[in-house]
C-alpha positions as a Markdown table, in Angstrom:
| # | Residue | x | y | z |
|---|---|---|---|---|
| 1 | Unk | 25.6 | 16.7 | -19.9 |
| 2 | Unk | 26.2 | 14.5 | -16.7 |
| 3 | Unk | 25.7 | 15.7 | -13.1 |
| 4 | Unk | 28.6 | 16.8 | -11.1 |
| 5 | Unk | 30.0 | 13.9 | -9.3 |
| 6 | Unk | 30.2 | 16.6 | -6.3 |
| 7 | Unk | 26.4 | 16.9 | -5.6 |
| 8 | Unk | 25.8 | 13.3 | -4.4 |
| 9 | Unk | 27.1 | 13.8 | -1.1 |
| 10 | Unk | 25.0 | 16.5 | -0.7 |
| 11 | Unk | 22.0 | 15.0 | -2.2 |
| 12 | Unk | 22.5 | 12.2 | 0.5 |
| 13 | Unk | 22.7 | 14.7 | 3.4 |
| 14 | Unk | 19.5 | 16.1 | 2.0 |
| 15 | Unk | 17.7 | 12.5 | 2.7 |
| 16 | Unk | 19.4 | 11.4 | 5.5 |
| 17 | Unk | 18.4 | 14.8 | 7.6 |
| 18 | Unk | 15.0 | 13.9 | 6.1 |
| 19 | Unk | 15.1 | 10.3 | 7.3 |
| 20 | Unk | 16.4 | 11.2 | 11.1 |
| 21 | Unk | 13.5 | 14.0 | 11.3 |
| 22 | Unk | 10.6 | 11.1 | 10.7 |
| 23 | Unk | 12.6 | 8.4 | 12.7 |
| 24 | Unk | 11.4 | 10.6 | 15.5 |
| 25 | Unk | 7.7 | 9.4 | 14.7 |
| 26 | Unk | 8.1 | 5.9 | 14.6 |
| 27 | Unk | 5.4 | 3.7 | 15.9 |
| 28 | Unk | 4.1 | 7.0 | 17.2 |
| 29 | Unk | 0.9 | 7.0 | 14.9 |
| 30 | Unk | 1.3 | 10.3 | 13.8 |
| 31 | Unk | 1.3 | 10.9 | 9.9 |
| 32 | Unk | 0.8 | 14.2 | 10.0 |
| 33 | Unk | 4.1 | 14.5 | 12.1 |
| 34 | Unk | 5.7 | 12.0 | 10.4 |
| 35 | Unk | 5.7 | 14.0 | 7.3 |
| 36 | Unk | 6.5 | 17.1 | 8.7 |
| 37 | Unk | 9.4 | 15.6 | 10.5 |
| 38 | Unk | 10.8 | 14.8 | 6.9 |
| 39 | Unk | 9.6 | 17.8 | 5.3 |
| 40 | Unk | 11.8 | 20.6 | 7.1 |
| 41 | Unk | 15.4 | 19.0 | 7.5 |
| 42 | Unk | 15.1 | 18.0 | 3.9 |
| 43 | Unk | 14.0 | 21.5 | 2.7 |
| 44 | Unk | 16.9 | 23.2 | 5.2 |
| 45 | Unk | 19.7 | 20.7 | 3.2 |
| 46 | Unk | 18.3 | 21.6 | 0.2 |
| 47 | Unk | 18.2 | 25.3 | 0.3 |
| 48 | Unk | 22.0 | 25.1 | 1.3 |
| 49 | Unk | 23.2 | 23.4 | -1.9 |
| 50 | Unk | 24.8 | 26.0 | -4.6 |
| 51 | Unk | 22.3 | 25.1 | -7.1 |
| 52 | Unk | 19.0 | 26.6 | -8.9 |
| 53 | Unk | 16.8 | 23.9 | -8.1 |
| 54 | Unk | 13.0 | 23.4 | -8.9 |
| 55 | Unk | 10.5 | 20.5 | -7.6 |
| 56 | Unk | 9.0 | 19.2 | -10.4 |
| 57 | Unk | 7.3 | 16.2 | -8.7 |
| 58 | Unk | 6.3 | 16.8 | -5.1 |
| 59 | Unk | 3.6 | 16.6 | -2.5 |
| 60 | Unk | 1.1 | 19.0 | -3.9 |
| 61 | Unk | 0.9 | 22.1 | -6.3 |
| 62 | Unk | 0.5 | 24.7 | -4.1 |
| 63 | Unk | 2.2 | 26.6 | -1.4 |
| 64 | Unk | 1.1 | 24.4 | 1.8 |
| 65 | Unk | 2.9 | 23.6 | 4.8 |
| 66 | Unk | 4.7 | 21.5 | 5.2 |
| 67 | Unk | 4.8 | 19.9 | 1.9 |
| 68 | Unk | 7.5 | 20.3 | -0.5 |
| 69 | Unk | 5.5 | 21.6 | -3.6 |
| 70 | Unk | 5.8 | 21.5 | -7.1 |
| 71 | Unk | 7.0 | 24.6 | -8.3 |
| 72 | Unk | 8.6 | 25.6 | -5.0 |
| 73 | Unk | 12.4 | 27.1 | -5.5 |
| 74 | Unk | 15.2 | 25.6 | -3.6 |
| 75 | Unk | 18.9 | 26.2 | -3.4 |
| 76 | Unk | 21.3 | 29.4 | -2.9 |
| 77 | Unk | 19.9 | 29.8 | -6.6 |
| 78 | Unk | 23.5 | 30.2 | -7.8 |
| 79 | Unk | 24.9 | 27.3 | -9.3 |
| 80 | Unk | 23.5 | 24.5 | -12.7 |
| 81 | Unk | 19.5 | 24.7 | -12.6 |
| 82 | Unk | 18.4 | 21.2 | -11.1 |
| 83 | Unk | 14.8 | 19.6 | -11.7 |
| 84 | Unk | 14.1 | 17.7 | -8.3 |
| 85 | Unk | 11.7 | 15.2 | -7.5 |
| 86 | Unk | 10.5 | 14.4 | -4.2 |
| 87 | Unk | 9.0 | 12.2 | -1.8 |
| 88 | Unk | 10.3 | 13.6 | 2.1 |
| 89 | Unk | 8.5 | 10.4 | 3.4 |
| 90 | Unk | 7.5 | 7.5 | 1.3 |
| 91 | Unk | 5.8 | 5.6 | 4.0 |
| 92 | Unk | 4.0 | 8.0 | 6.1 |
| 93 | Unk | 1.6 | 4.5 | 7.3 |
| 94 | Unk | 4.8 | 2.5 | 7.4 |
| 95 | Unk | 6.8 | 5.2 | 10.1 |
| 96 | Unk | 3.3 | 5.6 | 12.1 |
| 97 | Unk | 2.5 | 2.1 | 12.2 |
| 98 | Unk | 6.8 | 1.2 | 12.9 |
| 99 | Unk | 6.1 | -1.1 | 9.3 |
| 100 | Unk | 9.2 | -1.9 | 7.4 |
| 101 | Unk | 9.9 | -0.2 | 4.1 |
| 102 | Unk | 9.7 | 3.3 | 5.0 |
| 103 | Unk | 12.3 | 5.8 | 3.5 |
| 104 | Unk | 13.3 | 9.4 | 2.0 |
| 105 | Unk | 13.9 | 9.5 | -1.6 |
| 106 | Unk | 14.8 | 12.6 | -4.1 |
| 107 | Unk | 15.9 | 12.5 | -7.7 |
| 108 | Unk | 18.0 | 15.0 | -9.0 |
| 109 | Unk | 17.9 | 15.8 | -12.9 |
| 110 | Unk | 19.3 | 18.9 | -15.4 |
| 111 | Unk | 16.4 | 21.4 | -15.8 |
| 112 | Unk | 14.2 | 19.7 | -18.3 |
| 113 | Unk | 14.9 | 16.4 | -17.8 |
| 114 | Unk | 12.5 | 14.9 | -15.6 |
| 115 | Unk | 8.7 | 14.4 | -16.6 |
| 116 | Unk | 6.9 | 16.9 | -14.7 |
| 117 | Unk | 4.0 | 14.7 | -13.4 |
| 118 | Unk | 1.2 | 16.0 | -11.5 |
| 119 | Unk | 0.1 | 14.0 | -8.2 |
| 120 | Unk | -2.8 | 12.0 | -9.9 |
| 121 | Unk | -2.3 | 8.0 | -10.4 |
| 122 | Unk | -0.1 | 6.2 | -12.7 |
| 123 | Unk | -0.7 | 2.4 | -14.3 |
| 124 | Unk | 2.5 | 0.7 | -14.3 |
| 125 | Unk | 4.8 | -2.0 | -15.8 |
| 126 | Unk | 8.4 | -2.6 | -14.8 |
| 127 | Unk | 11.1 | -5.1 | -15.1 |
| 128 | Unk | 14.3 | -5.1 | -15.0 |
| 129 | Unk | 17.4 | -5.0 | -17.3 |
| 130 | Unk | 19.2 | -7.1 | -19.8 |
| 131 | Unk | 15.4 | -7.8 | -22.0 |
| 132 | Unk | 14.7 | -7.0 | -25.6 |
| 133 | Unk | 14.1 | -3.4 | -25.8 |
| 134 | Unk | 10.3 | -2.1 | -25.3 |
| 135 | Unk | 9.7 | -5.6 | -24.6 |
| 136 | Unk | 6.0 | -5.1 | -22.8 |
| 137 | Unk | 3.3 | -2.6 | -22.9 |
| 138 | Unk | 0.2 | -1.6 | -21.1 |
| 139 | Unk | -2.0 | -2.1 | -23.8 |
| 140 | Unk | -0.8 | -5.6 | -24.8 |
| 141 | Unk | -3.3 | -6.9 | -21.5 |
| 142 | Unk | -1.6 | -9.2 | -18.8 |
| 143 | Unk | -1.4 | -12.4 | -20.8 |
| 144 | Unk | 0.7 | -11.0 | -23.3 |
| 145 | Unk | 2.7 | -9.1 | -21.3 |
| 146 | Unk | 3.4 | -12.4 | -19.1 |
| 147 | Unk | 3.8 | -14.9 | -22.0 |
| 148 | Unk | 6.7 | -12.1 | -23.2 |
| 149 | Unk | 8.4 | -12.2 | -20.4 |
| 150 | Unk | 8.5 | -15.5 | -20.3 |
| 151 | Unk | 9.6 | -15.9 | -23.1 |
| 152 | Unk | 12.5 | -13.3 | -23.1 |
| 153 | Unk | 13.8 | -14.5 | -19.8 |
| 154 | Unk | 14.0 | -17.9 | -21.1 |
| 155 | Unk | 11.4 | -19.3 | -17.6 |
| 156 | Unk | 8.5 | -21.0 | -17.5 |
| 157 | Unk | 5.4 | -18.6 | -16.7 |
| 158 | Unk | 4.8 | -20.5 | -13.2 |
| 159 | Unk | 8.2 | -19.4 | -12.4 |
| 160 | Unk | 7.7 | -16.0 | -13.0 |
| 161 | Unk | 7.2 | -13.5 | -9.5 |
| 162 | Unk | 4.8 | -10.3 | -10.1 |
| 163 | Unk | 4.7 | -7.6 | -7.4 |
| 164 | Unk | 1.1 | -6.1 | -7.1 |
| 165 | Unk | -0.2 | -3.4 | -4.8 |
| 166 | Unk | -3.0 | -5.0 | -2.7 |
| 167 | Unk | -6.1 | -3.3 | -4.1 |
| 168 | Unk | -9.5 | -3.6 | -5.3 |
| 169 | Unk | -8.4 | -1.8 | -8.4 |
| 170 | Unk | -6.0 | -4.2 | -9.3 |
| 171 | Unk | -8.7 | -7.2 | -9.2 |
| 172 | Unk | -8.6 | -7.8 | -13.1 |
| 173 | Unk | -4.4 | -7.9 | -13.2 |
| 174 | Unk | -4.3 | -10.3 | -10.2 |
| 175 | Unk | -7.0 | -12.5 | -11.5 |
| 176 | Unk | -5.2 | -12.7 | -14.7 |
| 177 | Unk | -1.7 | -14.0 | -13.2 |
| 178 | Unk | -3.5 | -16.4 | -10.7 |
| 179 | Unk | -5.6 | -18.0 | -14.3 |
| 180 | Unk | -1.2 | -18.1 | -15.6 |
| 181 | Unk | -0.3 | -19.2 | -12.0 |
| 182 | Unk | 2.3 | -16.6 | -11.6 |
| 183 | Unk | 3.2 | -16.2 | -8.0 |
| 184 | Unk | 2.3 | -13.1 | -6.8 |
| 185 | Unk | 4.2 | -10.6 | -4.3 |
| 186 | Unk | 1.5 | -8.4 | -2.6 |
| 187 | Unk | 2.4 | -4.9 | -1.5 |
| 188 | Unk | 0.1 | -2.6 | 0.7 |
| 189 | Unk | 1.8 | 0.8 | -0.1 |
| 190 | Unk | 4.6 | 2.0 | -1.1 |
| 191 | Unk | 5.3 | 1.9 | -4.9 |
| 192 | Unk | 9.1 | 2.9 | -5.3 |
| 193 | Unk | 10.2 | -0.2 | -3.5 |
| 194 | Unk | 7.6 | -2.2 | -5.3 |
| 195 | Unk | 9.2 | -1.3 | -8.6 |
| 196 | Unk | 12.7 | -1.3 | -7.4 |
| 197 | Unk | 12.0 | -5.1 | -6.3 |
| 198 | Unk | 12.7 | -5.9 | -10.0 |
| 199 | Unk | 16.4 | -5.1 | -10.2 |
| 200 | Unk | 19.6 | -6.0 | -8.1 |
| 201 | Unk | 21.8 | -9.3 | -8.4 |
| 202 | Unk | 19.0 | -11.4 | -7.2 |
| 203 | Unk | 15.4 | -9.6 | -7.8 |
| 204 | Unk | 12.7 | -10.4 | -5.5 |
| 205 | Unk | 10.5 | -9.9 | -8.5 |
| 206 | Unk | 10.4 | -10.4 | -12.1 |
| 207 | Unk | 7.7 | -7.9 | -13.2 |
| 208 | Unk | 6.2 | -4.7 | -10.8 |
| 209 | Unk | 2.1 | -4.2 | -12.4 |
| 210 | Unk | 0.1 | -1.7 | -10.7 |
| 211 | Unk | -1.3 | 1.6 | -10.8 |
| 212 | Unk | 0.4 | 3.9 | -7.7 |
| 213 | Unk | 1.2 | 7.5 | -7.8 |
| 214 | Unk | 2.8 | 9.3 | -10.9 |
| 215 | Unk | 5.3 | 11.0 | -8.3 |
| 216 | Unk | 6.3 | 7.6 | -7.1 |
| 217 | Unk | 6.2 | 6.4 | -11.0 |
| 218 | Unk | 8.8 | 9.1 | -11.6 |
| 219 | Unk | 10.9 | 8.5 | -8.9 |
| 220 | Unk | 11.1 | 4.7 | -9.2 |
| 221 | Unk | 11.9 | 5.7 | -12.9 |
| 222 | Unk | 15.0 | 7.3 | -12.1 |
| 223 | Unk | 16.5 | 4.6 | -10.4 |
| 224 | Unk | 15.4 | 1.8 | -12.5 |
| 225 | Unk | 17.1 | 4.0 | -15.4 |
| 226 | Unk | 20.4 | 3.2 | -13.6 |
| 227 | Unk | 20.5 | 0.0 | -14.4 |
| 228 | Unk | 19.1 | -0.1 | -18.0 |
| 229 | Unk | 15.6 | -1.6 | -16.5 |
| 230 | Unk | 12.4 | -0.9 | -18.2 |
| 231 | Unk | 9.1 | 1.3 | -17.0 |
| 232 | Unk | 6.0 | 2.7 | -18.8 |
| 233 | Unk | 3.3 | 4.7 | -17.2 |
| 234 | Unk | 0.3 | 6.0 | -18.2 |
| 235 | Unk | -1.3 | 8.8 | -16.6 |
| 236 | Unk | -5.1 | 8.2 | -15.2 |
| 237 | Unk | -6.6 | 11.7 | -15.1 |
| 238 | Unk | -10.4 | 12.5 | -14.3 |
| 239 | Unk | -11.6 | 16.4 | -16.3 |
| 240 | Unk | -10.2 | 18.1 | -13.0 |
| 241 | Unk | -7.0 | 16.6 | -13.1 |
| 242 | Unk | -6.7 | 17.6 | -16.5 |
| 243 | Unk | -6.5 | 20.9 | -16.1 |
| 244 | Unk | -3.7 | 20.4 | -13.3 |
| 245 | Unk | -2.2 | 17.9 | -16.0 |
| 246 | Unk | -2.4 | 20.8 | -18.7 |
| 247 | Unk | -1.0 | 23.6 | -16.5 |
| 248 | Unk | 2.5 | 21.0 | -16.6 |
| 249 | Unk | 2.6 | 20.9 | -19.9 |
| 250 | Unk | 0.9 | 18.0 | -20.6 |
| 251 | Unk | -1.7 | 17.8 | -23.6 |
| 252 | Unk | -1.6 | 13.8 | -24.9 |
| 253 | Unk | -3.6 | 12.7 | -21.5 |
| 254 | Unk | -3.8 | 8.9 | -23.1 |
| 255 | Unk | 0.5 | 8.7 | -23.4 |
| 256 | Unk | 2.4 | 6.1 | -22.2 |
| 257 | Unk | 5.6 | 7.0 | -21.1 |
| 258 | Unk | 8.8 | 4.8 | -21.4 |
| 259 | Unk | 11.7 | 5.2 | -19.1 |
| 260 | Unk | 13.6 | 7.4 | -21.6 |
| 261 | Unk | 10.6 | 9.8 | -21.5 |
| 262 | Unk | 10.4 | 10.5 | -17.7 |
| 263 | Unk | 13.9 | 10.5 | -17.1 |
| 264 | Unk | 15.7 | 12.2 | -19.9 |
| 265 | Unk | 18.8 | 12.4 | -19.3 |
| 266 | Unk | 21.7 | 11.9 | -16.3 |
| 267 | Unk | 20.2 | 11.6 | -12.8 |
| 268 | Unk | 21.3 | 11.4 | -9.2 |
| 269 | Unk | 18.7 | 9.3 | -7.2 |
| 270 | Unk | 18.6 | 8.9 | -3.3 |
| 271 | Unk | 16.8 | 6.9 | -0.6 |
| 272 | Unk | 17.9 | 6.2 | 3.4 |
| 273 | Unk | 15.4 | 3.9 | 5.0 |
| 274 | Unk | 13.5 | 5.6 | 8.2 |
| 275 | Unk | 12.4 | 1.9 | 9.0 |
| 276 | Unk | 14.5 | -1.0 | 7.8 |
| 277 | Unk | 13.1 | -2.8 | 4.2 |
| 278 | Unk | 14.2 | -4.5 | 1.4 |
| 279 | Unk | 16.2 | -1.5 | -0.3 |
| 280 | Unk | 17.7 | 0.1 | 3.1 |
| 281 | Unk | 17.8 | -0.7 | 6.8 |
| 282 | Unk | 15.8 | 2.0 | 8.5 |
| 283 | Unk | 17.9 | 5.1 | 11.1 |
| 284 | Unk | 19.2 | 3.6 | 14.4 |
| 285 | Unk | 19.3 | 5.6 | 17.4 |
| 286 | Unk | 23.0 | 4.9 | 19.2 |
| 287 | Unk | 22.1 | 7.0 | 22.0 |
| 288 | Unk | 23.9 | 10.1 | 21.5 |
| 289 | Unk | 23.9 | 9.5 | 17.4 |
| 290 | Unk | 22.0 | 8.2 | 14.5 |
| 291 | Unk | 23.2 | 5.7 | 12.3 |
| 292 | Unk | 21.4 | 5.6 | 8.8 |
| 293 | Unk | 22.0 | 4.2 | 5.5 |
| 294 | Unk | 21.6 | 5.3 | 2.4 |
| 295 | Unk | 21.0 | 3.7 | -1.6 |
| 296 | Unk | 22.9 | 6.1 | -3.6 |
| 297 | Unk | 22.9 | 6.1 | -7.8 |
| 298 | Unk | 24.4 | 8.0 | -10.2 |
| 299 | Unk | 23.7 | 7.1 | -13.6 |
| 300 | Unk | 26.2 | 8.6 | -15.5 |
| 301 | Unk | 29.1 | 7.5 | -13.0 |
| 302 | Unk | 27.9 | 4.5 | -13.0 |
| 303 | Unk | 27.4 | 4.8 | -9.3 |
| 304 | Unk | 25.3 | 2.2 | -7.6 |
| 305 | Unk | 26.2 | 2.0 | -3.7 |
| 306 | Unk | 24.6 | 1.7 | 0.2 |
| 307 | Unk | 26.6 | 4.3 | 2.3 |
| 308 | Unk | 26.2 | 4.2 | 6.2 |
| 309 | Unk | 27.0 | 7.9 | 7.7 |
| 310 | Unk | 27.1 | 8.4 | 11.5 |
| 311 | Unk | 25.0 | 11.9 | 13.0 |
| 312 | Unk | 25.7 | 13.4 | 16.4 |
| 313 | Unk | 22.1 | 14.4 | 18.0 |
């Protein structure tokens, strides 16, 4: 069953409130705020929406403000029952430090059909579409993965562009494509556009291999499922996380997840930049209005698009 076309524009609105809220804390050095400034516009647009909508993938699992939470009930609650997955600000550092690549981004699913995911970390492979099907995997080690890409996208390995989060924990995976002298792309935060760097007419990257956050994992998931890309994730749970893991339904703690898995079905997917980055430019402040832009997908409608929407202050 495919989303109504209807619910986009509302979805958007949801976002671009969010992203006009935290453009207030730019450069301002205030996280805290930041987030906040996200958090309560988004949640206002949400609760408007004729829907019964649940986050399944949020900023915590409990009732705190101002996080959107998983669990947390949003909507008139008349209307299809929606799983939602969140992320008011990806790029809390990004908006306080005025860094590019900051943006709100929400995922809209049937009840059901998103991977509930606790917030615990993720390891991560992506690439984009047009490959063999279930082409890499995160057991296969970096070599492999590499020389099958490679292979399947007809380049020499020295060709091929990796984008890596910049951290110690990723010290075997970089050492590994420096020894096949693929160029890497480093990232200091910020996941979703990390992954997302794989897809588009002409991708940045040719491979995204990291371990971020499972909300982002999700969330990047749903995009990357519009255009037929390819994800898996595997959860990285200590004994505490679990028992958070197990309270969502989750009992195989060593599964790896393919896009089909975390995104089941049709999805609506959303992101308008706060600063300007490689997906989105960032809000602009016209004096008496905001101009922001948003990346807009729709899976079943085959929707991919960057609308630009005008907000009187």
């Amino acid at each position: 069953m495919s989303i109504d076309s209807k619910f986009l524009n509302l979805f958007i609105k949801a976002t671009e409130k969010a992203a006009i809220g935290a453009s207030k804390f730019i450069g301002k050095r205030d996280k805290i705020g930041a987030d906040k400034g996200a958090v309560d516009p988004m949640r206002r647009e949400l609760n408007k929406i004729n829907m019964e909508g649940s986050i399944v993938i949020g900023e915590g699992e409990m009732d705190e403000a101002p996080m959107l939470y998983i669990g947390e009930k949003l909507g008139t609650l008349t209307g299809p029952k929606f799983d939602i997955a969140v992320d008011p600000l990806e790029g809390t550092k990004f908006t306080a430090n005025n860094q590019p690549n900051a943006f709100s981004v929400l995922a809209i699913s049937k009840k059901g059909e998103l991977l509930k995911a606790p917030d615990v970390y993720m390891e991560k492979i992506a690439i984009g579409p047009n490959l063999p099907p279930n082409l890499l995997d995160l057991d296969n080690g970096v070599e492999k993965n590499i020389k099958l890409l490679a292979e399947a996208k007809n380049k020499k390995i020295s060709n091929l562009s990796a984008c890596v989060m910049d951290r110690p924990r990723h010290k075997h995976i970089i050492e590994e494509l420096i020894r096949l002298n693929v160029k890497i792309n480093f990232i200091t935060d910020g996941d979703i556009a990390g992954v997302l760097s794989v897809i588009g007419n002409n991708p940045v990257n040719d491979i995204y291999y990291s371990t971020g956050g499972a909300p982002e994992g999700v969330l990047a998931a749903a995009a990357l499922s519009c255009f037929g890309g390819q994800m898996q994730g595997r959860l990285v749970l200590n004994e505490e996380e679990k028992i958070r893991a197990k309270k969502l339904g989750i009992s195989d703690f060593k599964k790896k997840y393919d896009i089909s898995e975390m995104i089941k079905g049709d999805v609506i997917f959303c992101a308008t930049g706060v600063t300007s980055g490689d997906l989105v430019k960032g809000v602009k402040d016209l004096g008496n209005e905001y101009e922001v832009n948003t990346y807009a997908l729709h899976r079943s409608k085959k929707i991919i698009k960057t609308v630009t929407n005008i907000y009187n202050k």
